[in-house]
Steps between C-alpha positions, in 0.01 A plus 500: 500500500791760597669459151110544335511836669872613482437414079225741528697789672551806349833614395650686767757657242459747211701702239451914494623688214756749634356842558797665647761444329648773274498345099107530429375882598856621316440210204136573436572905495819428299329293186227733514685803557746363187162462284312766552768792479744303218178485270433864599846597385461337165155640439627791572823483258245364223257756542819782439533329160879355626589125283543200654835462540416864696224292650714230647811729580205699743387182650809320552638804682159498726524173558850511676451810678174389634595192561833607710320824674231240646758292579689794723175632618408124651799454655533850656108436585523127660835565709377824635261332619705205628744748677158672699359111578870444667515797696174474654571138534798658726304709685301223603718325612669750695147541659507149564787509676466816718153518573356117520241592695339752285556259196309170688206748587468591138535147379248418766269772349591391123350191599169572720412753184563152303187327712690311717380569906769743735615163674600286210645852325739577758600124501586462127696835538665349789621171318591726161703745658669239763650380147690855358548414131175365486390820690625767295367347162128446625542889633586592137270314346209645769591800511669607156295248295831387333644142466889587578587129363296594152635891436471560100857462320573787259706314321201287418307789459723690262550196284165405470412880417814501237371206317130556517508848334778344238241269400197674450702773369624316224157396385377834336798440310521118353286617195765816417727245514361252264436788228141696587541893430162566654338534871251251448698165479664613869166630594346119467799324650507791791115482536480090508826519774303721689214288508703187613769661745151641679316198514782313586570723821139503596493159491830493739313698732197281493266784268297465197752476192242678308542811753879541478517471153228702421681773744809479334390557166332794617761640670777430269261559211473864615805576606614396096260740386595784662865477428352412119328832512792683621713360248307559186441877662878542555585314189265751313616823630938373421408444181 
């Protein structure tokens, strides 16, 4: 009878996707960010009336100083914060050590907020902070809402960011490459990698694929037409 039961026992063990760590906010902003503003550039370049070898000069040149200022601007981003998460992580620390008292009452009262009664509060508090590097990463965690053992790497950010806007940057470009003159072949490709990149992320994040691709087209759509417009009004008045 006990192995009928223990067959029908629920899995006590499960897999989350990681939602901390620092490749898919600066990925999904990267490919986007590489999209969207690449296949602005070109538009833009087209709609002046420049060729294509003009055309893929432009975009080539956006693509590695997008890709490389994103880059910079995720790691600068992700180990500023890093350095602040370690120095409060310090403080606390410090607090731990100098003022224990103060720190079990606020455990005490991080934990009777929590639902659990005054009596069994002050006792958890007790056996956590009787046990200091135990102690000072449930403080953290309480208090700072940060996981000190799961702080964001910016390498990993930076080279996720890097890569991401390389590759949807270089999309607006694959027709220019293979011999189209015009906006429209780059506008299809662009349009269709929109549509996929967005559904692909919503999906990731457990939302309609319909809804993100539907929002990236429309975002990136407009963003192409305004730099479009600009271009064929610049391109106008040079000439």
């Amino acid at each position: 009878m006990s192995s009928t039961v223990d067959s029908r026992l629920p899995e006590l063990h499960h897999a989350h996707r990681d939602v901390t760590g620092g490749w898919l906010r600066p990925a999904t902003f990267g490919v986007m960010d590489g999209l969207v503003s690449n296949f602005s550039l070109v538009a833009g370049v087209v709609g002046g009336g420049a060729p294509a070898h003009t055309v893929i000069l432009t975009g080539l040149a956006g693509l590695a100083a997008g890709a490389c200022s994103m880059a910079t601007g995720e790691y600068t981003s992700v180990s500023s914060q890093r350095d602040l998460a370690h120095d409060e992580i310090a403080i606390e620390r410090r607090e731990l050590e100098t003022n224990p008292d103060e720190e079990l009452r606020e455990l005490t009262l991080i934990y009777e907020d929590k639902g659990l009664r005054p009596e069994l509060a002050a006792e958890v508090a007790r056996e956590i902070t009787a046990q200091p590097e135990a102690a000072w990463r449930v403080h953290v965690r309480e208090e700072l809402g940060i996981d000190p053992d799961d702080l964001p790497s910016p390498w990993t950010a930076a080279a996720s960011s890097f890569a991401a806007f390389a590759v949807g940057a270089l999309v607006p470009l694959l027709p220019f490459f293979l011999g189209a003159v015009g906006i429209l072949p780059a506008l299809v490709v662009s349009a269709l990698a929109l549509v996929v990149t967005g559904g692909g992320i919503a999906r990731l994040t457990a939302r309609p694929m319909w809804f993100g691709g539907r929002r990236q087209l429309l975002l990136g759509g407009l963003s192409a037409a305004v730099t479009y417009g600009v271009g064929l009004l610049v391109g106008a008045s040079v000439s």
